[in-house]
C-alpha positions as CSV (number, residue, x, y, z in Angstrom):
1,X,4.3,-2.9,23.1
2,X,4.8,-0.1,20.5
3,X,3.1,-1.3,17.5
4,X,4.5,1.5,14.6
5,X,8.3,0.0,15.4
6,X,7.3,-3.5,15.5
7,X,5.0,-2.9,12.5
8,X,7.7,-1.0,10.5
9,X,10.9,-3.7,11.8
10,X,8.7,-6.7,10.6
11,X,7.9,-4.7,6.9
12,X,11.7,-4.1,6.2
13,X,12.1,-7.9,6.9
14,X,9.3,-8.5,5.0
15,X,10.4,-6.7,1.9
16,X,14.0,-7.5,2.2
17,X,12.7,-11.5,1.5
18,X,10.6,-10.2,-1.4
19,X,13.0,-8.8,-3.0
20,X,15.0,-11.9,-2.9
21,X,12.7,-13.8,-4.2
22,X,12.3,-11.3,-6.7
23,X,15.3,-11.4,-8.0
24,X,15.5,-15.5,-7.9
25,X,12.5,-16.0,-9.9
26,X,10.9,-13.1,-11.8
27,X,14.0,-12.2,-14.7
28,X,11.9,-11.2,-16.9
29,X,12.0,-8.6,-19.0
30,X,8.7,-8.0,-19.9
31,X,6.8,-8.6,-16.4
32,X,9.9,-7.6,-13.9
33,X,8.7,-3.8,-14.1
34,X,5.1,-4.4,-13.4
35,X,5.5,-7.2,-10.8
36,X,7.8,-5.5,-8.7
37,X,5.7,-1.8,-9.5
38,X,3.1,-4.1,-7.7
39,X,4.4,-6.3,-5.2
40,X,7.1,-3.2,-3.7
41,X,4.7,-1.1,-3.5
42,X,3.9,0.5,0.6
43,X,1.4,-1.2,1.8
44,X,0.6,-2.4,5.2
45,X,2.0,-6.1,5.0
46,X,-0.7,-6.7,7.4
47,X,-1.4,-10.5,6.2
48,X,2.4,-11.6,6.3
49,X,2.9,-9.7,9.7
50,X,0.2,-11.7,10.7
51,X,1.6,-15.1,9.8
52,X,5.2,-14.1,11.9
53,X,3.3,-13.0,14.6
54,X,1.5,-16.6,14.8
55,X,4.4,-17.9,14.5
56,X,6.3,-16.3,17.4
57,X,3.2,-17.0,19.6
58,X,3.4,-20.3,19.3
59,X,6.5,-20.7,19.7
60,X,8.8,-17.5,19.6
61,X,11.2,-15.8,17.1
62,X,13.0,-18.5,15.6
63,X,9.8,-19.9,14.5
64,X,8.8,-16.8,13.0
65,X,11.8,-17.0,10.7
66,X,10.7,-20.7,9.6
67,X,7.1,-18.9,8.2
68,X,8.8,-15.9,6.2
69,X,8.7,-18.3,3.1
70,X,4.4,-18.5,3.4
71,X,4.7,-14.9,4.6
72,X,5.6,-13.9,1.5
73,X,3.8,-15.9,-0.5
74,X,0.8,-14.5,1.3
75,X,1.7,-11.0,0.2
76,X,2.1,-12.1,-3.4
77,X,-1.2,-13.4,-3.5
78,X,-2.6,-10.6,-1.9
79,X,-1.1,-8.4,-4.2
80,X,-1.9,-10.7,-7.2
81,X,-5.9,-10.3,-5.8
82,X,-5.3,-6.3,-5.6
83,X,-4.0,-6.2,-9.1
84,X,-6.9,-8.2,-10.9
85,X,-9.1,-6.3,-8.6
86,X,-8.7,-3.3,-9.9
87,X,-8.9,-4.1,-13.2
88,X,-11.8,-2.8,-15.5
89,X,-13.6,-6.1,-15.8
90,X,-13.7,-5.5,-11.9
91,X,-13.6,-2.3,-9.8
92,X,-12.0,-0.3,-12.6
93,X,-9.5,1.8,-10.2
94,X,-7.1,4.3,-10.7
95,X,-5.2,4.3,-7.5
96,X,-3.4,1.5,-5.4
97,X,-1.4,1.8,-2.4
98,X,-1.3,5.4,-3.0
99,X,0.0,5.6,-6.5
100,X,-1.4,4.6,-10.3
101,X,-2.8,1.1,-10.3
102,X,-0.7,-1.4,-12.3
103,X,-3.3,-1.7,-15.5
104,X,-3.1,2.2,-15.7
105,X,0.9,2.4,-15.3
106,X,1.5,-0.6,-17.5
107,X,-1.4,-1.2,-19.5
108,X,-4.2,-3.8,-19.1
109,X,-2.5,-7.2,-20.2
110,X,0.7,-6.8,-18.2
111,X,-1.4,-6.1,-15.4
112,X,-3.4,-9.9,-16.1
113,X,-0.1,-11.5,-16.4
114,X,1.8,-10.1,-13.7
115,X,-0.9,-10.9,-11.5
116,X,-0.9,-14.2,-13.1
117,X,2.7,-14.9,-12.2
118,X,2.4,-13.5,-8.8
119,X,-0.4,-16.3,-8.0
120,X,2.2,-19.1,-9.5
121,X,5.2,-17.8,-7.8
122,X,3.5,-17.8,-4.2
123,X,2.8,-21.5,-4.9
124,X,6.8,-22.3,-6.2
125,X,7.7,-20.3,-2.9
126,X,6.1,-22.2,-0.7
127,X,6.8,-25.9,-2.9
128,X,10.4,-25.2,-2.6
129,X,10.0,-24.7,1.2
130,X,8.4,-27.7,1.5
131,X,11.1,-29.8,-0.6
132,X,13.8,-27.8,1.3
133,X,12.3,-28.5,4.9
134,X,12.9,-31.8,7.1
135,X,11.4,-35.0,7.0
136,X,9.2,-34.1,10.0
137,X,8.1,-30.5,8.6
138,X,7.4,-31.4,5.0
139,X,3.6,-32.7,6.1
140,X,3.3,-29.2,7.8
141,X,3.8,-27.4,4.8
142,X,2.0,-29.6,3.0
143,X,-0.6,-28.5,5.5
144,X,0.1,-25.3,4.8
145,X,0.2,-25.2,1.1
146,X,-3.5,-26.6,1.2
147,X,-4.6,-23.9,3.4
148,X,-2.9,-21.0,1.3
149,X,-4.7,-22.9,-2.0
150,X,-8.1,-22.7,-0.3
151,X,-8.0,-20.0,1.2
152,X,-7.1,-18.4,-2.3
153,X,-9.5,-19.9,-4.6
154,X,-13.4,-21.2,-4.8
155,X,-13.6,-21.6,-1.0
156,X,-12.1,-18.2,-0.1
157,X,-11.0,-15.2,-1.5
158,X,-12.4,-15.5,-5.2
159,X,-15.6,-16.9,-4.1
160,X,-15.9,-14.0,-2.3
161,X,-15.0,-11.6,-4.8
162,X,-17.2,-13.4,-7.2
163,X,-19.8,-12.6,-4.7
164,X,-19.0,-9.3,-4.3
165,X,-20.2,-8.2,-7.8
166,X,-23.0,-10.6,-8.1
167,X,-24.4,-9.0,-5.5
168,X,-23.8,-5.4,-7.1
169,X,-27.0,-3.3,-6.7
170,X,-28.9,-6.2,-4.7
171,X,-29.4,-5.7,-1.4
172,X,-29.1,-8.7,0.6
173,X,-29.2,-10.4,4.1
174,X,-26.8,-9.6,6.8
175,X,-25.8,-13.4,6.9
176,X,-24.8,-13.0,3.2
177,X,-22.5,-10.4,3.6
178,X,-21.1,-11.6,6.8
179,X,-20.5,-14.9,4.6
180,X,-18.8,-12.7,1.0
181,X,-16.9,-10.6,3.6
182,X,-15.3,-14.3,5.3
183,X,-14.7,-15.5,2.0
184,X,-13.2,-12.4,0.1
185,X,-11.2,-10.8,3.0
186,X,-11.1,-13.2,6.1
187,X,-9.8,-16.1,4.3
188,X,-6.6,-14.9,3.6
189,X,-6.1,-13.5,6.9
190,X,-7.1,-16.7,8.6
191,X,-4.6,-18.5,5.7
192,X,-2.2,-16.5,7.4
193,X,-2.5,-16.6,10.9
194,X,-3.4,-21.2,10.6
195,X,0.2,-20.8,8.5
196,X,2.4,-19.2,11.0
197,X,0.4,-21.5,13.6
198,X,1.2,-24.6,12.0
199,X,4.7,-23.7,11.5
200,X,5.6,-22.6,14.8
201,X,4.7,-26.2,16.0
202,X,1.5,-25.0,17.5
203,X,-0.7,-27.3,19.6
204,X,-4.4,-28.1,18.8
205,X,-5.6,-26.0,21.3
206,X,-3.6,-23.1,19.7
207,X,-4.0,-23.2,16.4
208,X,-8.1,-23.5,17.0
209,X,-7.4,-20.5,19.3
210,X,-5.6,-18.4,16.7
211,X,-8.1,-19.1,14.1
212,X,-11.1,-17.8,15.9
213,X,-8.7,-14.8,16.5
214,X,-8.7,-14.5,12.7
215,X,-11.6,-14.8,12.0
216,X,-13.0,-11.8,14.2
217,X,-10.1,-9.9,13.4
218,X,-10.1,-10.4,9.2
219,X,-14.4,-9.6,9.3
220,X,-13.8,-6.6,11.8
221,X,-10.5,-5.7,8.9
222,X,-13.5,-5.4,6.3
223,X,-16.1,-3.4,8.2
224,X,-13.7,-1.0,9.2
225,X,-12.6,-0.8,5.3
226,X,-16.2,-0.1,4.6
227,X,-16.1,2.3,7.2
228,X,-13.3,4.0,5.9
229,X,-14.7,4.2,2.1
230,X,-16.8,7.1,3.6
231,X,-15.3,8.8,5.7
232,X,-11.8,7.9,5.3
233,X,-9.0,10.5,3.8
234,X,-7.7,9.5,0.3
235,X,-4.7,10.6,1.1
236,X,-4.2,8.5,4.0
237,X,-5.3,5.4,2.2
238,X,-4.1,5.6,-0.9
239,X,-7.3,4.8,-2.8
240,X,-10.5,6.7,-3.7
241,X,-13.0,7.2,-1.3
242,X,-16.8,6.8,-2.0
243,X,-16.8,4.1,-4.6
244,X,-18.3,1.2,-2.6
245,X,-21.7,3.8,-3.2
246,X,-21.0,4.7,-6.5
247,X,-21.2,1.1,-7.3
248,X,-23.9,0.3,-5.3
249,X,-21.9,-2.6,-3.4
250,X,-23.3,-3.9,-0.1
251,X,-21.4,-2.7,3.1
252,X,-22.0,-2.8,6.7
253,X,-22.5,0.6,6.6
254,X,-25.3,0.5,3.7
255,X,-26.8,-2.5,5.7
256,X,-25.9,-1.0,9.4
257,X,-25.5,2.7,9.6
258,X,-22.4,3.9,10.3
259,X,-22.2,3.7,14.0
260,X,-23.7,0.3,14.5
261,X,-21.0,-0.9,11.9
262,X,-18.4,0.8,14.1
263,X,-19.7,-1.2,17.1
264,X,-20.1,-3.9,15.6
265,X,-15.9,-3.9,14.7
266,X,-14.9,-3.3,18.3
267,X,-17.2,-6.2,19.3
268,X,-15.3,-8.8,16.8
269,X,-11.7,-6.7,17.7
270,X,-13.2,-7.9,21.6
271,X,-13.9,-11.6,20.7
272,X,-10.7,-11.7,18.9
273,X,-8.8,-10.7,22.1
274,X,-10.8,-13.2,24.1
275,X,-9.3,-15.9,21.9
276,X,-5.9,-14.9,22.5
277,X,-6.5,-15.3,26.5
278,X,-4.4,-18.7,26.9
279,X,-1.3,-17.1,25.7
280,X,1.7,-15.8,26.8
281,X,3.0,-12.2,25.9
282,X,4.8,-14.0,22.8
283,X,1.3,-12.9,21.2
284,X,1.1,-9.7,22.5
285,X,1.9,-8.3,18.7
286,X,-1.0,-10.0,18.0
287,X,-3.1,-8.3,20.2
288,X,-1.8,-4.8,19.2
289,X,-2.7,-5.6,15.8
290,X,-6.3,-6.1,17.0
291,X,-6.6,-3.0,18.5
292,X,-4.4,-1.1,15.0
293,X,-7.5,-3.0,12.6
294,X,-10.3,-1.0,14.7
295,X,-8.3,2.2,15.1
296,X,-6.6,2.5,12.0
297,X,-7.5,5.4,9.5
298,X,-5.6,3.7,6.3
């Protein structure tokens, strides 16, 4: 399949809902500016692309359309998680999806809140799907909501990113950054790929399958972004190069070396395609995906 027109159809559907959402629930006038500064910004929409492509695998297109609700909630928690982490209590940046990080545009407290509100919306977004839905579905997204929740909190992503500066200037195991990288980055990818699973009426069998798929493919997403923090081009990514050094953070390529880390990415991007070997070509997006996380230079 051709990845960059799938990629860049599913991120104008994408955005389309955000905006919609947008304009539903965030009127006001004080945070409307920074949120959608934030959330509109170009970004890869990896994690909601993600979900829709579980989705379709399990079950094709129309299913895909049932998950844009926890798609986008997805993204607004992602982006809520990018906002707050690149505050100065945290990393401190000055650059975000390629322009000036929402503290430095709008100032330090809008930045708190908007993330703030970001993190509440997602969880109205999905609620109201879940009230809206069938008798039948309302368990799934129940399902769902609790795997978003966790995924999000103190057994994912801010676990891991409380981690992340604990471990500042200490140099530990290989096991314990394999385990902060799971919680701070693979969670939410695995959120979103068990979402769009669950939703598309998955079997067992598939939704175990898809998860392991995640999980190689959302640890091999955060070697790669290591990878990148040295010898990637700022301009391509959008965000300074060099810092994870500067602040002395542990990386697969501090622990590694630079070319074990890279092998050790195409290895997970290789048990990640081995998961996806009982499907159909409904997941071949997913499997182009796999290849774009170990390829990509952004």
């Amino acid at each position: 399949m051709e990845l960059k027109s799938y990629l860049n159809a599913q991120r104008s559907i994408i955005e389309a809902a955000l905006e919609h959402y947008l304009l539903r629930k965030c009127t006001s006038r004080y945070l409307s500016g920074p949120i959608q500064y934030a959330l509109m910004a170009a970004g890869k929409r990896l994690r909601p692309v993600l979900c829709l492509a579980a989705a379709t695998a399990v079950g094709g297109q129309t299913e895909a359309g049932a998950a844009m609700p926890a798609a986008c909630a997805i993204e607004m928690i992602h982006t809520y998680s990018l906002i707050h982490d690149d505050l100065p209590a945290l990393d401190n940046d000055d650059l975000r999806r390629g322009q000036p990080t929402c503290h430095v545009k709008f100032g330090e407290a809008s930045a708190v809140l908007s993330g703030d509100a970001l993190l509440n919306m997602a969880f109205e977004v999905l609620s109201e799907a879940g009230l809206q839905s069938s008798a039948s579905q309302s368990r799934t997204w129940m399902k769902v909501i609790d795997t978003i929740g966790k995924a999000s909190g103190c057994l994912g992503m801010i676990e891991g990113q409380a981690r992340d500066i604990a471990f500042e200037g200490i140099r530990i195991s290989s096991e314990d950054l394999q385990a902060m990288h799971q919680l701070k980055t693979g969670a939410l990818i695995r959120a979103s790929v068990r979402s769009g699973a669950l939703l598309g009426g998955g079997s067992e069998e598939q939704v175990t399958r898809l998860e392991q798929y995640a999980e190689n493919i959302g640890l091999a997403f955060q070697v790669v972004d290591d990878i990148l923090n040295i010898t990637g081009d700022p301009d391509k990514l959008g965000k300074a190069v060099g810092t994870d050094a500067d602040r002395r953070k542990n990386t697969y390529p501090a622990l590694l070396g630079l070319e074990a880390s890279q092998h050790f990415s195409s290895a997970l991007i290789d048990s990640a395609l081995q998961a996806l070997s009982i499907f159909d070509n409904n997941a071949d997006p997913l499997r182009a995906i796999a290849h774009y996380i170990v390829e990509r230079n952004r």
